[in-house]
C-alpha positions, 0 to 999 in steps of 0.5 A: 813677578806678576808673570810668576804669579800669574803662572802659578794661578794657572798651574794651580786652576789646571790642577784643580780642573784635572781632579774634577775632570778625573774625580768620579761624580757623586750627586749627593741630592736624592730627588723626591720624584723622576717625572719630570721636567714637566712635571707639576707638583701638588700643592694648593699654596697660592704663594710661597717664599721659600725656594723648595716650596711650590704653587698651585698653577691658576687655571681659572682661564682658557687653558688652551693658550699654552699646555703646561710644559717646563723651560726645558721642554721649550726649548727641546721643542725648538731645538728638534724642529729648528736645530740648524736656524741661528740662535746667538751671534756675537760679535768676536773679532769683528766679525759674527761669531754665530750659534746654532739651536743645536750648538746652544742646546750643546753648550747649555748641557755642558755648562750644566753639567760643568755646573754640578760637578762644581758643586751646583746644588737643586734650588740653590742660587747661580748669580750671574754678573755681566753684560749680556753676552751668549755666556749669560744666555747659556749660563742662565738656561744651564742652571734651570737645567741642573735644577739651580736658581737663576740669579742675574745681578745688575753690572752696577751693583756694588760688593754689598748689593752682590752680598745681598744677592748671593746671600739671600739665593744661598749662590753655589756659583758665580759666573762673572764678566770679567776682572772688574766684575769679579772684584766686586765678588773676590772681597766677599768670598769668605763670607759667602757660606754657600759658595762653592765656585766663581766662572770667569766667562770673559779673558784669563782669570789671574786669580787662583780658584776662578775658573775659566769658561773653557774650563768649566765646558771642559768640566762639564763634558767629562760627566755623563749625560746620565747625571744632568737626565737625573736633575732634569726628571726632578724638574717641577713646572711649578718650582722656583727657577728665576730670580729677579731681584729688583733695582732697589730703588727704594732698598735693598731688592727683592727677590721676585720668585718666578718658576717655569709655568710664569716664564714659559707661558707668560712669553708665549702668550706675550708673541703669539696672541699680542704681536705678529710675529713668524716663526724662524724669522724674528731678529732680536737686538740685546743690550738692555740688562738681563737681570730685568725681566723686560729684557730676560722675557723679550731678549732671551725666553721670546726667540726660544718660543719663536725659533729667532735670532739674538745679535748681541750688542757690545758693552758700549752700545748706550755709549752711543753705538746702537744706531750703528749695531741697529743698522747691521743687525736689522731686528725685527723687534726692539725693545728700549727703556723711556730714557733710550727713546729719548736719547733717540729722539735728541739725535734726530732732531740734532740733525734736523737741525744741522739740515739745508732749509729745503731738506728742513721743510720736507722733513717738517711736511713728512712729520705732519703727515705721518703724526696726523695719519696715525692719530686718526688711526688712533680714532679708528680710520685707517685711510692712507692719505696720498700725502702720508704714502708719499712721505713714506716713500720720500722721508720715512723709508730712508730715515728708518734704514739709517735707524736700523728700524727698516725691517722692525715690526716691533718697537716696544717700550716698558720700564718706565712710563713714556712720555707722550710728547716721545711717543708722538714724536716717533708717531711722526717719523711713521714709528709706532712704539708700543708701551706696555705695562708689567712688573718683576711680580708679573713676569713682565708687560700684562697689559700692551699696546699693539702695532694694530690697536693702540690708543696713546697715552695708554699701555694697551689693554690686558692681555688674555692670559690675565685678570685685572682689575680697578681697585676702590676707585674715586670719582675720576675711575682711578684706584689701584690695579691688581692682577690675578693669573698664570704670571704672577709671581710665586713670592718674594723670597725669604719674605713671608709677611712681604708677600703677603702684604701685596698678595691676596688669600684669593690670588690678587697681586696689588702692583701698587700703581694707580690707574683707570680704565677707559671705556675700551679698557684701554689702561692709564697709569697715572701714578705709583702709591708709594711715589705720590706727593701728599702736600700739607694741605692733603692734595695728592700729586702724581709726580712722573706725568708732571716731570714728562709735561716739565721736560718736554715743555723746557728742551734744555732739562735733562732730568727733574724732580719734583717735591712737595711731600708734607709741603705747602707747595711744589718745588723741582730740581732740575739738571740740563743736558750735558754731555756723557764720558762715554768711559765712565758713563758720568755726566761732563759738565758741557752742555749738549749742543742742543742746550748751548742753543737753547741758551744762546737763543736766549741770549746767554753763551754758556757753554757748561754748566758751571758757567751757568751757575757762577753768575748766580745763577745766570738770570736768561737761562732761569727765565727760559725755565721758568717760562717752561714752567709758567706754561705748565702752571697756567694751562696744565696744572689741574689745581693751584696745589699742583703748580710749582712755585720754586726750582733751582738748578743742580750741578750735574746731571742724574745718571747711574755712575752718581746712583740717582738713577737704577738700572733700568734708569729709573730715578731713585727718588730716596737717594736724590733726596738724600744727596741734594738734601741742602738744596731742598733745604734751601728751596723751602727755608723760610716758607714753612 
């Protein structure tokens, strides 16, 4: 039966494959102008939310860094001086399966095509819901070809999350993953009025009306190249052509309008004026999610501006596989989110422990040494010492090889903030992770560290192609940080009086995060408006910088959070560190083998969780986090109104599976609050 129904689905897509193959092609969209793709429509709107609209492009800095040009001439530019250099490898049987610049520029013109005889119209939505793959490249870059919005949903979405997404950027298309994906869409389908298509890129679709990807290339040969030339003479630098929703941690996402001048010249600012990078040379690694604009710039737009090479991960790369990927593909730049660092850093020092005294005492010595070199860099001398080069040779050059990291120029590390105990960490394995800072709304990091000038603690200072500044500053330097310049973003779409609450009549975009500046105007975030505890007493309380203290000072915490909002002292929830169903990415309850020392250094044997708790909870293991605690209290805390006076310890861990954390694993404050609400109850019942 189930053979009988698949055959006839496939006798019925062939069907409709072959009528659009044979169907003349009618473009229904009469273009208000044939200039283009670098064409740069007048206006002088600062902002605008709706999809049509178009802003005016900030000149106010040296125009020199980058003339205006559209993603389309970009890349046209890389493809005619590198048509033959790698641009996409991934992984097919085992084996590199390998694009080159002409065959990706091919196969972005046929998807393109493919995706206007689908029914793709101008500044209507493509959403695309997958792992990163080189269909999800191509598949992004074909609909800004064909005059669409590129509209990436994050795989843990759920169905009402797509709705939204698909819904808010009126989606032609949907391009999916797989079968799991696309039942996430089929449910919805009826009530997505603008849908015309879904693409299914990965396996054979089963169900009628979802095309395959070699259906869709063989759609898109069959049109005349003359059609895709009409779309692309109507491309306006200065229109939409992005969309980033963002994770919704705090409700349903926004849609960040971004249009080719923020891509195009943010990124090229981004490799050629901050780090060193070659061109034709650099090898970039993707697994981080593409509807992030941290990765969409570093993983997709960056290689295009440098002629580099991008090694697709395979979907179980953060189910502990990517040391292994690392070390065949050998990039020249990483990029990671705090929690992939951390993950990182928990594995060295797991086999730092599993070593012979002698190898333990020769890797301690080596730390020392790289650590004390690069914190006296950090002061400004560069003196190697004869300890520090020898190190190198006997420690450092073979643990990098085994991390994959012997060949990176770049490791760099946004999202969130990094903890500055992670950050020394990898200082003292003779590893510079460089932090950057940037939003959704400004096309990625506007202020980072460098490999040659950073300070620690700090996410570097702004780059050229900006302006910022400290807003109402108190009396320590801090106030809110708002940026002015070509990144930044055009509108929240569908949302006027949302944008206009963040962006000025002059250009300035409040980003909402608090920061100072020092005197070398290195940045330091030091919390977020909407994340910062306001106690009853009317203390202000930055969370993040006191759950990283918290976490670095008790091993055996995985995750905590920290409240205190309208309260009259700080409580914390904390999770330990178990280990993870590498299937289901849902934390087990057995403890990591870390922690199970931890607590038997303690004198406690606990192997899970659930043991630790059954006896009420165990009292040696709420010692050992306390004491962490106390030791924060006592030499960290800057007020008594920041000391923390209660915690209790949660069932399980935090992870994306229980939706306590967002995709690019930020911790969704609303919802653990929402979720563990009885335990909050329960630490303040009877003390207010």
């Amino acid at each position: 039966m189930a053979t009988t129904v698949a055959l006839n689905s496939y006798r019925k897509r062939s069907a409709n494959v072959e009528e659009l193959i044979t169907m003349p092609f009618r473009d229904f969209f009469t273009p208000k102008h044939q200039s283009g793709p670098d064409y740069v429509a007048p206006t002088d709107a600062i902002t605008t939310t709706k999809v049509t609209g178009s802003i005016r492009i900030h000149t106010s800095e040296n125009k020199s860094y980058m003339k205006e040009q559209s993603l389309y001439t970009c890349l046209k530019n890389t493809v005619d001086k590198y048509p033959k250099h790698i641009a996409l490898a991934a992984l097919k049987n085992g084996k590199w399966c390998k694009w080159t610049y002409a065959n990706y520029w091919e196969e972005i013109c046929t998807a393109a095509k493919g995706f206007m005889k689908l029914g793709l119209l101008p500044f209507h939505g493509v959403g695309i819901l997958g792992f990163n793959s080189p269909e999800w490249f191509i598949s992004h870059l074909a609909a800004i070809f064909a005059g669409g919005l590129s509209a990436g949903i994050y795989t843990t979405n759920s169905t009402e999350a797509c709705h939204h997404v698909l819904t808010d950027c009126e989606a032609n298309l949907v391009v999916v993953e797989n079968e799991a994906q696309l039942n996430k869409i089929l449910p919805i389908r009826s009530k997505l009025r603008n849908l015309k298509a879904i693409i299914q890129y990965s396996g054979k679709p089963e169900h009628p009306d979802v095309y395959s990807w070699e259906e869709l290339m063989a759609i898109g040969r069959s049109l005349d190249d003359k059609h895709l030339d009409m779309r692309i003479k109507s491309l306006a630098i200065n229109h939409c052509c992005v969309i980033i929703y963002t994770s919704g941690t705090t409700g349903n996402p926004k849609g960040v309008m971004l249009n080719h001048d923020n891509m195009q010249y943010f990124v090229y600012n981004l490799v050629t004026k901050l780090w060193p990078m070659n061109m034709g040379k650099e090898v970039f690694c993707t697994y981080l999610p593409l509807s992030h604009i941290a990765a969409l710039a570093s993983d997709l737009y960056a290689p295009i501006i440098l002629a580099g090479a991008v090694y697709f991960a395979t979907p179980d790369a953060l189910k502990g596989k990517l040391v292994d990927l690392l070390c065949d593909v050998e990039p020249t730049v990483m990029l990671g989110v705090p929690r992939v660092w951390e993950k990182i850093t928990d594995k060295i020092k797991e086999a730092h422990d599993s070593m012979t005294p002698r190898k333990k005492d020769l890797f301690v010595w080596a730390q020392k040494q790289a650590l004390a070199y690069h914190l006296q860099k950090n002061e400004g001398n560069t003196q190697k010492s004869f300890g520090y080069r020898l190190a190198s040779k006997l420690v450092f050059s073979k643990l990098k090889k085994k991390l994959g990291f012997h060949k990176t120029k770049v490791l760099l590390s946004g999202g969130a903030p990094l903890a500055i105990e992670v950050l020394k960490y990898f200082l003292s394995l003779d590893l510079v992770i460089n932090e950057a800072y940037g939003l959704s709304e400004t096309t990625g990091p506007v202020f980072s560290n460098t490999v040659y000038n950073y300070r620690i603690g700090s996410v570097g200072k702004l780059s050229v192609m900006i302006e910022g500044k400290i807003d109402n500053p108190d009396d320590t330097g801090n106030g809110e940080i708002l940026l002015r310049g070509r990144p930044i973003f055009m509108g929240y779409l569908n949302m006027e009086a949302g944008t206009n609450d963040v962006v000025t009549k002059d250009g300035w975009f409040h980003t909402g995060d608090i920061g100072n500046l020092d005197k070398d105007k290195f940045l330091f975030i030091t919390g977020r408006i909407k994340e910062i505890l306001i106690t009853s007493g009317g203390e202000n309380v930055a969370p993040v910088p006191i759950e990283d203290a918290l976490k670095n000072l008790i091993p055996v915490m995985s995750n905590c959070m920290l409240l205190g909002d309208k309260r009259k002292f700080l409580a914390l929830l904390v999770t330990l560190k178990t280990d993870i169903n590498l299937d289901t990415l849902i934390p087990t309850d057995v403890l990591t083998p870390a922690a199970q020392k931890w607590c038997k250094e303690r004198g406690a044997d606990a192997t899970t969780v659930t043991e630790i708790l059954k006896a009420g909870p165990d009292s040696r293991v709420l010692k050992g986090i306390q004491d962490g605690i106390d030791v924060y209290n006592n030499s960290l805390a800057i007020s008594n109104a920041q000391k923390i006076q209660k915690f209790v310890i949660l069932p399980r861990d935090f992870s994306l599976p229980g939706d306590e954390l967002g995709p690019t694993l930020k911790l969704k404050r609303p919802v653990v609050t929402k979720k563990y609400e009885n335990y909050i109850k329960d630490l303040y019942s009877g003390a207010e």
